[in-house]
C-alpha positions as CSV (number, residue, x, y, z in Angstrom):
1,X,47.3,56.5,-40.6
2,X,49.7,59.2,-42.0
3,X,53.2,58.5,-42.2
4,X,55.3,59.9,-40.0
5,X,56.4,62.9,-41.7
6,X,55.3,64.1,-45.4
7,X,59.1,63.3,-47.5
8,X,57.6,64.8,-50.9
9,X,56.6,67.9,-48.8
10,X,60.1,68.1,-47.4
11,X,61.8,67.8,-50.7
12,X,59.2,70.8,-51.9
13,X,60.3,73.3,-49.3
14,X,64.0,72.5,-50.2
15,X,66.3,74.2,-52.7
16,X,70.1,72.5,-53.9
17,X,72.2,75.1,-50.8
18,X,69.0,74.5,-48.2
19,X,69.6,70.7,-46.7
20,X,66.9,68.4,-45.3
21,X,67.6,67.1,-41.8
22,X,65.7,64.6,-40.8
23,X,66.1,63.6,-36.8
24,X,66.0,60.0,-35.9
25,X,64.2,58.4,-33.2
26,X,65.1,55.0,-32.2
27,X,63.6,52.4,-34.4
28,X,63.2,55.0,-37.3
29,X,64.7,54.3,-40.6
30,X,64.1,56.8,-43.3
31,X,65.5,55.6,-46.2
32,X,63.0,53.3,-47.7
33,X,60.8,56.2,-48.5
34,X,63.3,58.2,-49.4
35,X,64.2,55.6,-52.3
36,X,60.2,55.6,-53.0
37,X,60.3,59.8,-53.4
38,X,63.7,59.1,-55.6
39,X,62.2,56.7,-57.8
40,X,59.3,59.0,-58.1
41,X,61.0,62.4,-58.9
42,X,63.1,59.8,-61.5
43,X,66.4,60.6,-58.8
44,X,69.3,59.0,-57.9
45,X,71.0,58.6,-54.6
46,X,74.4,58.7,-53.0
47,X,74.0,57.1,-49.6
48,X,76.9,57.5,-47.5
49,X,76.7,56.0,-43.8
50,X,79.0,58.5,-41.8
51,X,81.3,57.3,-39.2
52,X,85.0,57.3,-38.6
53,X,87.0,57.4,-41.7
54,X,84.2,58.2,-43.8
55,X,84.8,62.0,-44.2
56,X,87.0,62.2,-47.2
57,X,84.3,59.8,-48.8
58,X,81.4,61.9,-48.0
59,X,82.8,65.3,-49.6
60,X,83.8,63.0,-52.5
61,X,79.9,62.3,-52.8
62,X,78.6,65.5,-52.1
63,X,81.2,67.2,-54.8
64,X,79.6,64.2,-57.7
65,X,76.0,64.8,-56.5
66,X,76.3,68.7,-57.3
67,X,77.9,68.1,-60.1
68,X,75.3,65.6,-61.6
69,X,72.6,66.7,-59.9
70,X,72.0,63.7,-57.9
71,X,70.3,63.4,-54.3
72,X,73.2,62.9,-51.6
73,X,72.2,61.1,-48.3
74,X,74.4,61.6,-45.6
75,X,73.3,58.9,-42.6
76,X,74.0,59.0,-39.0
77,X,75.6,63.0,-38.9
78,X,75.9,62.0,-35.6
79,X,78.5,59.6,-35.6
80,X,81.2,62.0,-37.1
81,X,81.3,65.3,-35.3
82,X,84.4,66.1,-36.6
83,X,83.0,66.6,-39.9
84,X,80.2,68.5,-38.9
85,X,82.1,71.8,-39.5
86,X,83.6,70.7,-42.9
87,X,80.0,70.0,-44.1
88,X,78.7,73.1,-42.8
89,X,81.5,74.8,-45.3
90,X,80.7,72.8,-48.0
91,X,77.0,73.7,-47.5
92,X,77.4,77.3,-48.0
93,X,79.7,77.4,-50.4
94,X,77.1,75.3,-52.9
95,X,76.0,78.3,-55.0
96,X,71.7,78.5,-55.2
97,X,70.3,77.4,-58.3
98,X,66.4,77.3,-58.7
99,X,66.8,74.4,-61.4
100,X,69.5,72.4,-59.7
101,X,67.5,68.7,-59.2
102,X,70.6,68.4,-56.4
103,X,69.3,67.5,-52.8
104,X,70.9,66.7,-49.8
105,X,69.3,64.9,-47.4
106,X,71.0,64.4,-43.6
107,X,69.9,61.9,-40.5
108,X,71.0,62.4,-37.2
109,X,70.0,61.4,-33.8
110,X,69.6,65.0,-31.6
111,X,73.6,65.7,-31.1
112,X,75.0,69.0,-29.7
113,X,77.5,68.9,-32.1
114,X,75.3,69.2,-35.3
115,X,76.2,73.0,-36.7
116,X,73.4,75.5,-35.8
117,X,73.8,77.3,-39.0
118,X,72.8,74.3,-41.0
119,X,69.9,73.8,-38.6
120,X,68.5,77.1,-39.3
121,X,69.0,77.1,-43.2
122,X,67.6,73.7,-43.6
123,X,64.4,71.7,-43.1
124,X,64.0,70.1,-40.3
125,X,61.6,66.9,-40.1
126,X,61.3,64.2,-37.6
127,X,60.6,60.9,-37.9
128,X,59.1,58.6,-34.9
129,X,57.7,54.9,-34.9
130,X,54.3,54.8,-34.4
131,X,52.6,54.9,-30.9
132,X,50.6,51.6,-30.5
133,X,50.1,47.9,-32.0
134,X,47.0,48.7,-34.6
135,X,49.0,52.0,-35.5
136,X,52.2,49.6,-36.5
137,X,50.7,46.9,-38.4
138,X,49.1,49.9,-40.3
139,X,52.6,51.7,-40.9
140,X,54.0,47.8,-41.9
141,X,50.7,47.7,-44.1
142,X,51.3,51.3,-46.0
143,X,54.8,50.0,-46.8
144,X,53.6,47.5,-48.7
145,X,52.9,47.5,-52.4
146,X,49.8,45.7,-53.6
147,X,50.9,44.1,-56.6
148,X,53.3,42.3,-54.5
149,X,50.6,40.2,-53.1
150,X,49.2,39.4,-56.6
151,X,52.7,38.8,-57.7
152,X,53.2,35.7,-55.8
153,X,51.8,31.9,-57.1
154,X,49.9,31.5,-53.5
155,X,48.4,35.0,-52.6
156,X,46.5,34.1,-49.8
157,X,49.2,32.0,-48.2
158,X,51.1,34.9,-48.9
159,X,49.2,38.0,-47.5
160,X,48.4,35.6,-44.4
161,X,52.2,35.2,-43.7
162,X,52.7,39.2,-44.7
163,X,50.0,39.8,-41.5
164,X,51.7,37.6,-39.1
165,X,55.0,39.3,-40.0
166,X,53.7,42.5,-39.6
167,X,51.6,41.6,-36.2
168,X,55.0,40.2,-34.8
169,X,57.1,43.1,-36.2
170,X,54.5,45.5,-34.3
171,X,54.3,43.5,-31.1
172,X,58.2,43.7,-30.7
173,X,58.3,47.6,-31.6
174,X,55.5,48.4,-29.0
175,X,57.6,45.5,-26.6
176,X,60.4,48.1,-26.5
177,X,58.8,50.3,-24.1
178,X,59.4,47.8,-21.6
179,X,63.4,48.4,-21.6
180,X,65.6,45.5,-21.3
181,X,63.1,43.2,-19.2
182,X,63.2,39.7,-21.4
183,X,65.3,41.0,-23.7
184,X,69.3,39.7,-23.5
185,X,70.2,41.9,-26.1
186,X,68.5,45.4,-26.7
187,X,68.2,45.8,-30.5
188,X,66.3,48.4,-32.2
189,X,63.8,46.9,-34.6
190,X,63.2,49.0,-37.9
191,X,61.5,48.8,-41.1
192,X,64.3,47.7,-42.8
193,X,64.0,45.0,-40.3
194,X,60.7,44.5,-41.3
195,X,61.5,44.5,-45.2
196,X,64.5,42.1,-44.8
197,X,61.9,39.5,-43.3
């Protein structure tokens, strides 16, 4: 099964002034690969969860990532539409440079607020669960590096608790499409839901 969208391929059609936007389905959390494409490219990121109060932090970030070249990840645009504008300034006034290793990378939920300028300069990729329980465990599966099971004293203790983590982890993501019915609380399960177990 492919992943959900090709990240390396993403970062390839980018430039340091052209963003990547990356729109967020429930469920869907990107930044575990986008840690694995950083260590690859030898990178390092600036996360930054946006939300209230977090503006004055986030131009702090993006202003150290041009300057060192780093990758900047703003997370959740969609929580501070205030600051939409301001990073739609800040965007065009980064000057193009074909050898800047300088990304941005943004996440958002689909928001009317989110500046149609930077959705037409950037590159756009989204990023859904996968449809269906064998199409889950195999998402849960890719995620998994191989020399972790080898790693461990007891590897076949290990990989069998690894695939009943992974079947349970599926059957509660493909559970969601039944809405709140046996649920008390509606919480979206992730992969860093998944990792954390």
């Amino acid at each position: 099964m492919p992943p959900p969208f090709d990240m390396a391929k993403s970062f390839g059609d980018s430039g340091n002034s052209i963003p990547i936007i990356i729109v967020l389905s429930p469920g869907a959390d990107p930044m575990g690969e986008l840690l694995k494409l950083a260590s690859i490219e030898n990178q390092r990121v600036i996360a930054v969860s946006l939300g209230q109060g977090q503006a004055e932090i986030a131009k702090a970030k993006i202003k150290e990532a041009v300057e060192q070249q780093l990758w900047v990840c703003l997370q959740n645009c969609h929580l501070c539409p205030s600051f939409m504008p301001i990073l739609d300034g800040l965007i065009e006034n980064i000057e193009e440079d074909k050898n800047s290793k300088f990304r941005m990378w943004l996440t958002s939920m689909p928001s009317d607020k989110f500046p149609v300028t930077i959705l037409q300069n950037g590159v756009k990729a989204v990023i859904e669960p996968p449809k269906g329980l064998k199409n889950n465990i195999l998402r849960s599966y890719l995620g998994i590096d191989p020399a972790d099971f080898e790693s461990c004293e007891k590897p076949a203790a290990y990989k069998a608790l690894m695939w009943g983590l992974c079947f349970f982890n599926a059957l509660i993501l493909e559970r969601r499409k039944f809405g709140p019915l046996g649920w008390n609380i509606p919480y979206e399960f992730s992969n860093s839901d998944l990792s954390i177990s």
